[in-house]
BAVEXLUM-574064 format. One record per residue (C-alpha): residue number from 1; residue in one letter; chain; x, y, z. Coordinates in pm, 1 decimal. Each point is the difference from the previous one (the first is absolute). Example, Ala and Ser with C-alpha at 12.3 -4.5 7.8 and 13.67 -1.06 7.14 Angstrom:
BAVEXLUM-574064
<node><papa>1</papa><zafi>A</zafi><roke>A</roke><east>1230.0</east><north>-450.0</north><up>780.0</up></node>
<node><papa>2</papa><zafi>S</zafi><roke>A</roke><east>137.0</east><north>344.0</north><up>-66.0</up></node>
//
This chain:
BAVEXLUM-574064
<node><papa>1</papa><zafi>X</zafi><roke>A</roke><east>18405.0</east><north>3445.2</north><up>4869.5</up></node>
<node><papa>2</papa><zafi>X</zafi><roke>A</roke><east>-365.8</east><north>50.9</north><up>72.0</up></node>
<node><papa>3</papa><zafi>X</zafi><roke>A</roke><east>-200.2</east><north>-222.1</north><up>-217.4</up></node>
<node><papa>4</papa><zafi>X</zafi><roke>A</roke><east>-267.7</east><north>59.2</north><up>-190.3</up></node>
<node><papa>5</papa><zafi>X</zafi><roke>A</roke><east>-343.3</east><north>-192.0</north><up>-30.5</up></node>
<node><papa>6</papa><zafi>X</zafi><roke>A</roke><east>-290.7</east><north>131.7</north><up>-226.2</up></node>
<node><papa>7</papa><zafi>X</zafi><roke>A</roke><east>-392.5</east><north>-14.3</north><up>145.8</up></node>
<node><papa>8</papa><zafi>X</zafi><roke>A</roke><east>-319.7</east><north>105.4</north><up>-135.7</up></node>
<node><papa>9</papa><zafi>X</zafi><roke>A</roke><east>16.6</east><north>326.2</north><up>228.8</up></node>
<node><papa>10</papa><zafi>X</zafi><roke>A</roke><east>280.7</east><north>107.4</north><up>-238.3</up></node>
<node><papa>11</papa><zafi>X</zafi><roke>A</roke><east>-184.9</east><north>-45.2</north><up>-316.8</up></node>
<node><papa>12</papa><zafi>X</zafi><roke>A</roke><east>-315.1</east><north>152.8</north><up>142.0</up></node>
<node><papa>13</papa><zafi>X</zafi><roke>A</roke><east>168.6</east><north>337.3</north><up>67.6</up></node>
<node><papa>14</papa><zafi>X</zafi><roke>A</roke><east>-80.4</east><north>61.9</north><up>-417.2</up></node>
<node><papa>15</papa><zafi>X</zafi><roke>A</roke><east>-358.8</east><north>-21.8</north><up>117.6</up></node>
<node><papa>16</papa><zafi>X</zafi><roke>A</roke><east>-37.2</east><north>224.4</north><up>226.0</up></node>
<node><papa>17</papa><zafi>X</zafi><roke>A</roke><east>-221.3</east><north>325.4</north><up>-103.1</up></node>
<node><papa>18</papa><zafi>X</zafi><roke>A</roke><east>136.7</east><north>348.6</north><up>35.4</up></node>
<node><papa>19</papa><zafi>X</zafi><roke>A</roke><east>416.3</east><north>112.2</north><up>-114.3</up></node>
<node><papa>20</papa><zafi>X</zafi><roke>A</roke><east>67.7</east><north>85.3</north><up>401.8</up></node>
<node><papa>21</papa><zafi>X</zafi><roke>A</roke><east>-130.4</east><north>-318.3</north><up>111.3</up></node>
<node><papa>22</papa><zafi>X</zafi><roke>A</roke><east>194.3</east><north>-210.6</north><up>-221.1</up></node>
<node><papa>23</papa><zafi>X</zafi><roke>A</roke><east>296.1</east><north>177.2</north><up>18.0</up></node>
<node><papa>24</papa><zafi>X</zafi><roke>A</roke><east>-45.9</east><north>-9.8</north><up>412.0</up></node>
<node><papa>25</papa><zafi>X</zafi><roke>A</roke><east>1.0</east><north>-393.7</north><up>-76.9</up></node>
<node><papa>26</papa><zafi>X</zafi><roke>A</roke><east>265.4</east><north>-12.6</north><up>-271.2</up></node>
<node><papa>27</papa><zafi>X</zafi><roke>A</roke><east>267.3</east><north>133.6</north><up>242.1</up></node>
<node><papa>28</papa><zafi>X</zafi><roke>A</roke><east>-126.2</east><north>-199.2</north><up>334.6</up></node>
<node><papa>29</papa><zafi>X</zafi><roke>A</roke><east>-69.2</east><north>-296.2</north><up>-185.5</up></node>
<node><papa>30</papa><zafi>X</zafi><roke>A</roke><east>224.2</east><north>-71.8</north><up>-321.8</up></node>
<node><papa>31</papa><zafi>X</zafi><roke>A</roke><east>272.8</east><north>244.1</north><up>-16.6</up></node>
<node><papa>32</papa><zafi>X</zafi><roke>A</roke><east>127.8</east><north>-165.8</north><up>327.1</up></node>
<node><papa>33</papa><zafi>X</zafi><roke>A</roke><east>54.6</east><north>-296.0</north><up>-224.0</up></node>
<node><papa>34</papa><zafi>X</zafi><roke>A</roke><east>123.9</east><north>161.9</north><up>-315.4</up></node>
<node><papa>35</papa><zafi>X</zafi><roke>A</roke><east>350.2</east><north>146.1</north><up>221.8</up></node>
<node><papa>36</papa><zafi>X</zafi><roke>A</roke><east>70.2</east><north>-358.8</north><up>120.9</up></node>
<node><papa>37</papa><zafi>X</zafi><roke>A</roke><east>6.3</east><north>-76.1</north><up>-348.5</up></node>
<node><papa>38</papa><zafi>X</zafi><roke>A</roke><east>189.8</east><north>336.8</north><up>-155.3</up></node>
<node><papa>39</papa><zafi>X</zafi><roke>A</roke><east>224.5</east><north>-98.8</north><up>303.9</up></node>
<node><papa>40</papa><zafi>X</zafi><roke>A</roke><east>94.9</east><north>-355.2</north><up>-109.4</up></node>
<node><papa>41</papa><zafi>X</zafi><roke>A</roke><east>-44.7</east><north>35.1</north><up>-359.2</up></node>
<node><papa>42</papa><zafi>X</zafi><roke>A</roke><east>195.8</east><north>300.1</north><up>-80.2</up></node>
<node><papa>43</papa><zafi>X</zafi><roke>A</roke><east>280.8</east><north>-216.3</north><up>159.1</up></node>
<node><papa>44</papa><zafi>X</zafi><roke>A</roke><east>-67.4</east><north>-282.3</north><up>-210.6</up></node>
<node><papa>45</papa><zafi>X</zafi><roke>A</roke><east>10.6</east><north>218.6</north><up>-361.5</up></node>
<node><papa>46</papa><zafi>X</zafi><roke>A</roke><east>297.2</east><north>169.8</north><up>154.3</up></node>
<node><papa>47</papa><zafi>X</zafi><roke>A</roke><east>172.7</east><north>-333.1</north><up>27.9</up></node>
<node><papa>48</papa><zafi>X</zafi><roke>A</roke><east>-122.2</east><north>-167.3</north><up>-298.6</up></node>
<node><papa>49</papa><zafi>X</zafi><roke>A</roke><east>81.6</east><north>299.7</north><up>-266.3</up></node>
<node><papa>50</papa><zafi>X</zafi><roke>A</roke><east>293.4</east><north>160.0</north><up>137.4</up></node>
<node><papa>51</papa><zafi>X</zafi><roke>A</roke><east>-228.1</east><north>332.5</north><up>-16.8</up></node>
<node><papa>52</papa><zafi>X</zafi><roke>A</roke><east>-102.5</east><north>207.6</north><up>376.3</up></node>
<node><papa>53</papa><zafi>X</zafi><roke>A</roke><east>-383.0</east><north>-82.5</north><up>-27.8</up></node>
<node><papa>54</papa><zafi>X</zafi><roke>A</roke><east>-244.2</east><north>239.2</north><up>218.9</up></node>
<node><papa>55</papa><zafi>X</zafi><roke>A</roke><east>-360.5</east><north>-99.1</north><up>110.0</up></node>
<node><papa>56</papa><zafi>X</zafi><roke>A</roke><east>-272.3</east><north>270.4</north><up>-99.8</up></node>
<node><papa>57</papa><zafi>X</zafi><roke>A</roke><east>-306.0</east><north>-68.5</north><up>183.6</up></node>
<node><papa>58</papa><zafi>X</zafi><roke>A</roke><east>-320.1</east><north>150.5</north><up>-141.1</up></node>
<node><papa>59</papa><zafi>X</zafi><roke>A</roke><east>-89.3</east><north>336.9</north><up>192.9</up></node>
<node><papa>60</papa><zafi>X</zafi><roke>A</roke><east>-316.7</east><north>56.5</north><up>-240.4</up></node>
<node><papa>61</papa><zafi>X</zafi><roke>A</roke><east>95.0</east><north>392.8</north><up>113.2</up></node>
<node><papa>62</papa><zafi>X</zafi><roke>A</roke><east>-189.8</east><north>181.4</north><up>-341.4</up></node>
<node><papa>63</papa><zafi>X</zafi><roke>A</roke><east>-321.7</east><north>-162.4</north><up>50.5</up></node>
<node><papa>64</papa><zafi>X</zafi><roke>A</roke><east>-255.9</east><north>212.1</north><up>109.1</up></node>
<node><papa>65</papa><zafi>X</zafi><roke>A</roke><east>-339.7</east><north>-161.2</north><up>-102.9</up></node>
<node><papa>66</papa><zafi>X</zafi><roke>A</roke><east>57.7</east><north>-384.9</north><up>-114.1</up></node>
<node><papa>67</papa><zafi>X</zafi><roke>A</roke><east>90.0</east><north>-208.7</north><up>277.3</up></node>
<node><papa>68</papa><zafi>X</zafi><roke>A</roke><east>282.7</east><north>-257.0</north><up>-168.7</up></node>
<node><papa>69</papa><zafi>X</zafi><roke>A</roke><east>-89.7</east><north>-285.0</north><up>-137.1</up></node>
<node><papa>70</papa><zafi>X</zafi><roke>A</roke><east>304.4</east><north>-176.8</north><up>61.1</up></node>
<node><papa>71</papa><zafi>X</zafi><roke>A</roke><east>351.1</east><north>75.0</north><up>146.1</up></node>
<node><papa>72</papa><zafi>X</zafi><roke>A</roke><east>381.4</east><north>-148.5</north><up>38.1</up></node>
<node><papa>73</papa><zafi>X</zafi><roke>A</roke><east>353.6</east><north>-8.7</north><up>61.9</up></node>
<node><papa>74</papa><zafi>X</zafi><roke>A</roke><east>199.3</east><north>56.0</north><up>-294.4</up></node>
<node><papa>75</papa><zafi>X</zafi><roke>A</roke><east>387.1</east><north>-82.3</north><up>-20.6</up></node>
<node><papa>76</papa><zafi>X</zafi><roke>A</roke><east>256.8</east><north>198.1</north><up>-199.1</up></node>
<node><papa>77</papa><zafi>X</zafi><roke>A</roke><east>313.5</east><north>151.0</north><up>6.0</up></node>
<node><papa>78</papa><zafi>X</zafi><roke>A</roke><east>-17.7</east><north>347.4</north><up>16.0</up></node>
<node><papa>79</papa><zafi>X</zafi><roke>A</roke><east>-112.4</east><north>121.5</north><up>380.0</up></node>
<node><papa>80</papa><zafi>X</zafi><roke>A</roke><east>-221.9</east><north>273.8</north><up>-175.9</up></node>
<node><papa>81</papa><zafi>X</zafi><roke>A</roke><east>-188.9</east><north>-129.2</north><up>-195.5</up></node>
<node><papa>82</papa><zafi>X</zafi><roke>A</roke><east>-128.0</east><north>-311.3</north><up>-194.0</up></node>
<node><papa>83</papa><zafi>X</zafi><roke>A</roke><east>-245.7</east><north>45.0</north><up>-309.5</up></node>
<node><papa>84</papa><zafi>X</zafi><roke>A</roke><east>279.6</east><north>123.6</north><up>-230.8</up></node>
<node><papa>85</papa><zafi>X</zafi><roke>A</roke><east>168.9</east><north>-322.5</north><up>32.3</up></node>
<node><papa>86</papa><zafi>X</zafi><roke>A</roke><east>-132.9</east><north>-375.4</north><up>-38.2</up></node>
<node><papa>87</papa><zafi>X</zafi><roke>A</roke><east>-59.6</east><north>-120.8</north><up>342.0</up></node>
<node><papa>88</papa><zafi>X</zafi><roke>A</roke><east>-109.1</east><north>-301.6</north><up>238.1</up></node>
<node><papa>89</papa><zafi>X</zafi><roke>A</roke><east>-335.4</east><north>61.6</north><up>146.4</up></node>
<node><papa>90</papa><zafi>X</zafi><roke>A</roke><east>-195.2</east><north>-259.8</north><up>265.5</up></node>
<node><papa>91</papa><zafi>X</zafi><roke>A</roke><east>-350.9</east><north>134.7</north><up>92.9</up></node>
<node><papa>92</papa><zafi>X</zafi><roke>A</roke><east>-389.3</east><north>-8.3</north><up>23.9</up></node>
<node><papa>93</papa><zafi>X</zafi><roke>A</roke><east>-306.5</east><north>96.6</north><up>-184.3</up></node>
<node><papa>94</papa><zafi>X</zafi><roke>A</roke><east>-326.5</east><north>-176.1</north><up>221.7</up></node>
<node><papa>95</papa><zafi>X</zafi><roke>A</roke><east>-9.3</east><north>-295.7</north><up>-248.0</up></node>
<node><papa>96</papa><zafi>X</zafi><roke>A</roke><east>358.2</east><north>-91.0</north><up>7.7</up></node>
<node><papa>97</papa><zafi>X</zafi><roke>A</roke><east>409.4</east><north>39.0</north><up>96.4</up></node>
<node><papa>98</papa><zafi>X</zafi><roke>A</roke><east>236.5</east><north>63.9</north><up>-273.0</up></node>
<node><papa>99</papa><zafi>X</zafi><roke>A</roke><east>358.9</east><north>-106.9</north><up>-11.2</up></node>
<node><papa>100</papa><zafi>X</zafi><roke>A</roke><east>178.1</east><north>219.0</north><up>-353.5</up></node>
<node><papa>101</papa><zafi>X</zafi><roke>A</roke><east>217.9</east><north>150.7</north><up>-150.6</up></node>
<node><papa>102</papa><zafi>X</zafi><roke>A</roke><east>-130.6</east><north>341.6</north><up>-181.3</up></node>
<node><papa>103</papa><zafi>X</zafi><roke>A</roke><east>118.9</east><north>223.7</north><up>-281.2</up></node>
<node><papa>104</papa><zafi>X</zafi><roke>A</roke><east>-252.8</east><north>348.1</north><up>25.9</up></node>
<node><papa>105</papa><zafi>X</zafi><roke>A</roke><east>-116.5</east><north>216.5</north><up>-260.8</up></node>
<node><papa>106</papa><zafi>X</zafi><roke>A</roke><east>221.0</east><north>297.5</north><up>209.7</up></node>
<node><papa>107</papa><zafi>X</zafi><roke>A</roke><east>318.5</east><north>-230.6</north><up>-47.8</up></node>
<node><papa>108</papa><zafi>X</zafi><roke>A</roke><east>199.8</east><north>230.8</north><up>-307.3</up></node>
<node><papa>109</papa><zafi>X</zafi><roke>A</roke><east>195.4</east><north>-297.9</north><up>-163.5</up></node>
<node><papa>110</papa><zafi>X</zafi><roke>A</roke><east>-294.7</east><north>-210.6</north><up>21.0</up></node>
<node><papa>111</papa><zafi>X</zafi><roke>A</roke><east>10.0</east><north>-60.7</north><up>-439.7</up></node>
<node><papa>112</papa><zafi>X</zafi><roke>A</roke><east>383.1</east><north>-68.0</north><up>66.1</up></node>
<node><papa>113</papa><zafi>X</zafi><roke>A</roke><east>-119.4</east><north>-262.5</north><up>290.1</up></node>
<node><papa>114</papa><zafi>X</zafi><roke>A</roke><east>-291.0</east><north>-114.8</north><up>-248.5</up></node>
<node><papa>115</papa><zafi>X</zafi><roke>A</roke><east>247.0</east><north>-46.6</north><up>-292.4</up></node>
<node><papa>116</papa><zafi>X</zafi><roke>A</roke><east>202.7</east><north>-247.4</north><up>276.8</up></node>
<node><papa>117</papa><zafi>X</zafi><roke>A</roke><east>-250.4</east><north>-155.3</north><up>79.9</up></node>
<node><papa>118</papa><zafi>X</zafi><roke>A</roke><east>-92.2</east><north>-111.3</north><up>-375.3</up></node>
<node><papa>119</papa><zafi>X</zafi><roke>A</roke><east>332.1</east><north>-103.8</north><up>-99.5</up></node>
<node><papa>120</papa><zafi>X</zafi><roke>A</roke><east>-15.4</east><north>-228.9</north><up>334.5</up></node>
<node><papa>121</papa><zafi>X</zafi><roke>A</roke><east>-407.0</east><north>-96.1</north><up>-49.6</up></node>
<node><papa>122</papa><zafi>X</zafi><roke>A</roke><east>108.0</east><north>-422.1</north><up>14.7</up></node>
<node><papa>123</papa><zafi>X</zafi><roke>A</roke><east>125.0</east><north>67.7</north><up>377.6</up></node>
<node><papa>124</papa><zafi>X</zafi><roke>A</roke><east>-357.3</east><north>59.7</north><up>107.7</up></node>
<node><papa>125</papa><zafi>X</zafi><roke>A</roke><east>-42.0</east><north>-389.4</north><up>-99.2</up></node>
<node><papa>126</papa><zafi>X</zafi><roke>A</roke><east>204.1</east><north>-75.9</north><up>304.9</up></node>
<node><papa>127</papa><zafi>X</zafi><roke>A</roke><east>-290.8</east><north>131.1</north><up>236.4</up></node>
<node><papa>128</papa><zafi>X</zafi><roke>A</roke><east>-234.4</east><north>-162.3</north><up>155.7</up></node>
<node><papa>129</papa><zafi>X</zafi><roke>A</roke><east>-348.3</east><north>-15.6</north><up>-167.9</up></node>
<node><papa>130</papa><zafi>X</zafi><roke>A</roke><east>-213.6</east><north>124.9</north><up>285.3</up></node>
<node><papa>131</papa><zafi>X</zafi><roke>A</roke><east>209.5</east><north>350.3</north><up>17.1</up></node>
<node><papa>132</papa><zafi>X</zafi><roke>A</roke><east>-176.7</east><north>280.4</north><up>-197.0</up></node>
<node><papa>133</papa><zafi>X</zafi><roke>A</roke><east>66.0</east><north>265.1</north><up>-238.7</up></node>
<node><papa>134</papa><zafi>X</zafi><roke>A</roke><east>-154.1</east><north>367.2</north><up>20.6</up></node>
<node><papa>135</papa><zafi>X</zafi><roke>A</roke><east>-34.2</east><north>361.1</north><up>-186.8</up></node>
<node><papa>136</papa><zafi>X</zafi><roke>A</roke><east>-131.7</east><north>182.7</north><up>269.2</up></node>
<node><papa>137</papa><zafi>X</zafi><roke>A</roke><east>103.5</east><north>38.5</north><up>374.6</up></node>
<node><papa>138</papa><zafi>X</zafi><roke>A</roke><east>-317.7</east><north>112.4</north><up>85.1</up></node>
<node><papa>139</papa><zafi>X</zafi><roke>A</roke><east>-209.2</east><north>-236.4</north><up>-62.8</up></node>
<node><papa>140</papa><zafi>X</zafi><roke>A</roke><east>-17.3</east><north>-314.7</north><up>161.4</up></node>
<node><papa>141</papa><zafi>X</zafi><roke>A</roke><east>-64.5</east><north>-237.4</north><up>-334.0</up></node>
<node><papa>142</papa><zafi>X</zafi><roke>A</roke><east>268.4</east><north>-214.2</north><up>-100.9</up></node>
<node><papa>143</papa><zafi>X</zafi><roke>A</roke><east>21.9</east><north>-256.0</north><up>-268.4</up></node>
<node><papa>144</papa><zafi>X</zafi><roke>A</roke><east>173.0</east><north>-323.6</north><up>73.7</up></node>
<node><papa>145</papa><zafi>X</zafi><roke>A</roke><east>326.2</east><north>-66.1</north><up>-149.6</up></node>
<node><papa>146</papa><zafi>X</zafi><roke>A</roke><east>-127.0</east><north>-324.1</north><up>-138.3</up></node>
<node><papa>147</papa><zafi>X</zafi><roke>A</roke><east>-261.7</east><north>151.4</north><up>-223.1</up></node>
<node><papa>148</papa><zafi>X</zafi><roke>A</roke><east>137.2</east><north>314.1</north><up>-50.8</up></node>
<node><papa>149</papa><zafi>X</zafi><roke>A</roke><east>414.6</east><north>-137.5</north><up>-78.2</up></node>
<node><papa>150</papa><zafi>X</zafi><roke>A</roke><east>-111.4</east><north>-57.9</north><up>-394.1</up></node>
<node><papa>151</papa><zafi>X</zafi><roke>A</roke><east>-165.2</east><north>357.3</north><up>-98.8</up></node>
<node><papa>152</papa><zafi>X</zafi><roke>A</roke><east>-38.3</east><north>218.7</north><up>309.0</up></node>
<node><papa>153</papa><zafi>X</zafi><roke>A</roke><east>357.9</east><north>30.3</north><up>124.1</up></node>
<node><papa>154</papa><zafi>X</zafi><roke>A</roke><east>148.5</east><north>135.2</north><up>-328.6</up></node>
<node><papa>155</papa><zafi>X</zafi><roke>A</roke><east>-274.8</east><north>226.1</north><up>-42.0</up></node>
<node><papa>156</papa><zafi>X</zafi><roke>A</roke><east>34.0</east><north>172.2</north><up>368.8</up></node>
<node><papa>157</papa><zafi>X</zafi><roke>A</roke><east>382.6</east><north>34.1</north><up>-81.2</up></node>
<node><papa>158</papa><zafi>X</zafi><roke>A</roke><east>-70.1</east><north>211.3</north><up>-333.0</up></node>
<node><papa>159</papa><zafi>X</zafi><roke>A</roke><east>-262.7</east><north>206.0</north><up>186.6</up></node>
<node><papa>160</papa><zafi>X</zafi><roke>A</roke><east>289.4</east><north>50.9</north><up>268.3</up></node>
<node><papa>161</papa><zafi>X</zafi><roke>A</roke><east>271.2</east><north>122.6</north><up>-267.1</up></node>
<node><papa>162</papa><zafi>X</zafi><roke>A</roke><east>-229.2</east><north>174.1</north><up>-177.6</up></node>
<node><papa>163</papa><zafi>X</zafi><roke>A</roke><east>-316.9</east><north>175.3</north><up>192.3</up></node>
<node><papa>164</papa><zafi>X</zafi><roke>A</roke><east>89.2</east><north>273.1</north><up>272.8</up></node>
<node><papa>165</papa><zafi>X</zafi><roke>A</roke><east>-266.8</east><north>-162.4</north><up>250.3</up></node>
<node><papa>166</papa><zafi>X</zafi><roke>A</roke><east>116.9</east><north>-352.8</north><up>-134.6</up></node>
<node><papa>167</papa><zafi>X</zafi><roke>A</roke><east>95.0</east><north>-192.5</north><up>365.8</up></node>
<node><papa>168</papa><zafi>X</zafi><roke>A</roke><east>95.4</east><north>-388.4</north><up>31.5</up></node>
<node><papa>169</papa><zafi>X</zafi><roke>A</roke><east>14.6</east><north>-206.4</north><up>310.5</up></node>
<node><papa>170</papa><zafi>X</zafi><roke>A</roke><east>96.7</east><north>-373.4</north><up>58.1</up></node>
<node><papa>171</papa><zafi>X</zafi><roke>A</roke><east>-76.1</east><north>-183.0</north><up>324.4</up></node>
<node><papa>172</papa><zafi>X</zafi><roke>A</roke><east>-226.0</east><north>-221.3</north><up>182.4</up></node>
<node><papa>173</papa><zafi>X</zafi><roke>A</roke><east>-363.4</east><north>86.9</north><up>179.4</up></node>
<node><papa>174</papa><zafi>X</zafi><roke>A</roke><east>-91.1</east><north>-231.0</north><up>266.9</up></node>
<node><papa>175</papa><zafi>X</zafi><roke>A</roke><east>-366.8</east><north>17.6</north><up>45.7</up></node>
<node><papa>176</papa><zafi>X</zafi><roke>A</roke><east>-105.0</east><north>164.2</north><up>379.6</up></node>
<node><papa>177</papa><zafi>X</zafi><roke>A</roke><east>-99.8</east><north>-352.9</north><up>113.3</up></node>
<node><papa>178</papa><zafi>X</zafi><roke>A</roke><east>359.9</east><north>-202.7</north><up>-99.7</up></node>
<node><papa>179</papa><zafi>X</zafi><roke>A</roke><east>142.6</east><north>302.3</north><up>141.2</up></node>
<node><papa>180</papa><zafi>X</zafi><roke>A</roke><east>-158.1</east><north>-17.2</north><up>377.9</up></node>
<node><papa>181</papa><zafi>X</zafi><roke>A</roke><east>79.9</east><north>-347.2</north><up>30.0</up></node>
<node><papa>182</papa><zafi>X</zafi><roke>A</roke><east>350.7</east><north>38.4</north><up>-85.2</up></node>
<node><papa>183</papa><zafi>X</zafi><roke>A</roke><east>217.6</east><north>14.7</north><up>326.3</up></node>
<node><papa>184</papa><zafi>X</zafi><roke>A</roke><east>245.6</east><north>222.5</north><up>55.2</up></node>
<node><papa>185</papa><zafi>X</zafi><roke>A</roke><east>316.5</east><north>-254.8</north><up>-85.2</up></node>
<node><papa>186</papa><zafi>X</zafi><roke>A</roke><east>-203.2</east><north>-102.3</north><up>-342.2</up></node>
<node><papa>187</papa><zafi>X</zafi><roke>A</roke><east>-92.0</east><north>351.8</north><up>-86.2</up></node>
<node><papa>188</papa><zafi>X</zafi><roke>A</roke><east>395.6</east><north>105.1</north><up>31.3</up></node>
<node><papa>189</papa><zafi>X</zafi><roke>A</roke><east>80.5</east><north>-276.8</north><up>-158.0</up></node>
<node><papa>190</papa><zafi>X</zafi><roke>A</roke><east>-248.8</east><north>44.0</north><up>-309.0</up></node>
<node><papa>191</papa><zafi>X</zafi><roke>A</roke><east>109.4</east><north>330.5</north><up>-60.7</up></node>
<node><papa>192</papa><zafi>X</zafi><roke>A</roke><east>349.4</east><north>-75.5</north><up>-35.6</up></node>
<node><papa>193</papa><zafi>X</zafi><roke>A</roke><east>-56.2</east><north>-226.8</north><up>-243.2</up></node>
<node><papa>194</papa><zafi>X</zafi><roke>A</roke><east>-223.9</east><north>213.8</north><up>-174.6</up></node>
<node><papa>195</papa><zafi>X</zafi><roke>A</roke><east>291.6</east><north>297.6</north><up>-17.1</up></node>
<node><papa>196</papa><zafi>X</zafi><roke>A</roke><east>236.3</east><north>-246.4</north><up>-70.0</up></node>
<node><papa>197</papa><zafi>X</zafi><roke>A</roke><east>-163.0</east><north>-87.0</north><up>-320.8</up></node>
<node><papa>198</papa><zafi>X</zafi><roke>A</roke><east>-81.1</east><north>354.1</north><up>-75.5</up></node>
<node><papa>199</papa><zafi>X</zafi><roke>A</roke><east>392.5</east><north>111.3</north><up>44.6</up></node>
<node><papa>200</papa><zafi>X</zafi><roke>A</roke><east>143.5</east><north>-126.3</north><up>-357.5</up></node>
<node><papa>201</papa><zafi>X</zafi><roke>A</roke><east>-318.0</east><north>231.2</north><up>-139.7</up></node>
<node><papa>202</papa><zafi>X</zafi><roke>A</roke><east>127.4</east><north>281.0</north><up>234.4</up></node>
<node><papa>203</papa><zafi>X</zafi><roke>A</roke><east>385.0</east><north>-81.7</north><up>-89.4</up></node>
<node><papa>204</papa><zafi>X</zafi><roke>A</roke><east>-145.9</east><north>33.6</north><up>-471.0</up></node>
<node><papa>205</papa><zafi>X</zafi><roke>A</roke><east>-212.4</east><north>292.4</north><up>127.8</up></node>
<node><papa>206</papa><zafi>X</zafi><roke>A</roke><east>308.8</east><north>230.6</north><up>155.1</up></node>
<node><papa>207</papa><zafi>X</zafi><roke>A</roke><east>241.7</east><north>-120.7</north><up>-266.5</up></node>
<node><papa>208</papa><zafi>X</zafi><roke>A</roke><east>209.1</east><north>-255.9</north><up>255.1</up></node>
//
């Protein structure tokens, strides 16, 4: 397998001015990275859930004015689609990489995965304290499990269950400057363990 190793030309494509620059960049300079990584972690889901998984790489294809402030490779298993379903995503805004698992406010049996997800609320204890929590994939803010385990978690789940545009992710950001001097080995290895502590989530989530 090709390996992947992150640099500060990656992040810096979310800083360049103009939607047909960036997107010129994106696909030179990132998306190269994000099919090594559909490649071998669709595989890996496959394997470790049973389930066909299927790598959707960010095309950014409606955009016709804002140039995207971040972009990814999402994992799920259904070849045409992913934002219905609760899916894996790794990917960059310019600050950061994110390693998560995602439930999306287009996802129709997002209360029924909220409702899970309550009844199951101790199993977030078994993470590790510098993941993060979420209510809104578009914006790069996070709130560290650590502070946010007590009060914020159980009040992102009941906004998930029960507001349309209610979203919830769980994951880990490593900042741009852990990321770069990660090697390619270390970076593989990080986000395996990273998935492999988001999986039992995944597993509540889909009813498993």
């Amino acid at each position: 397998m090709n390996k992947v190793k992150w640099t500060n030309k990656d992040f810096d494509v979310f800083e360049i001015e103009g939607l047909e620059q960036r997107m010129d960049a994106l696909s030179t300079v990132v998306r190269p990275k994000f099919h090594i990584l559909g490649e071998k972690f669709s595989s890996y889901f496959s394997a470790r859930t049973g389930d066909e998984f299927f790598p959707h790489v960010a095309k950014h294809a409606r955009r016709t004015i804002n140039p995207p402030k971040d972009s990814w490779v999402a994992f799920a298993p259904y070849k045409r689609g992913y934002k219905s379903l609760p899916h894996f995503q790794i990917g960059l805004w310019n600050t950061h990489l994110f390693i998560i698992v995602a439930i999306i406010y287009e996802a129709p049996q997002k209360a029924q995965m909220a409702a899970r997800l309550l009844d199951n609320i101790d199993i977030f204890n078994h993470l590790p304290d510098d993941f993060i929590i979420s209510g809104d994939h578009m914006s790069q803010d996070a709130i560290s499990l650590k502070i946010g385990r007590e009060e914020m978690l159980e009040k992102l789940l009941i906004r998930l269950r029960d507001v349309k545009k209610g979203e919830f992710l769980v994951g880990r950001h490593i900042s741009r400057e852990e990321a770069v001097k990660f090697s390619s080995d270390q970076f593989l290895q990080l986000t395996e363990e990273t998935f492999e502590a988001l999986l039992p989530i995944y597993n509540i989530i889909t009813g498993k």
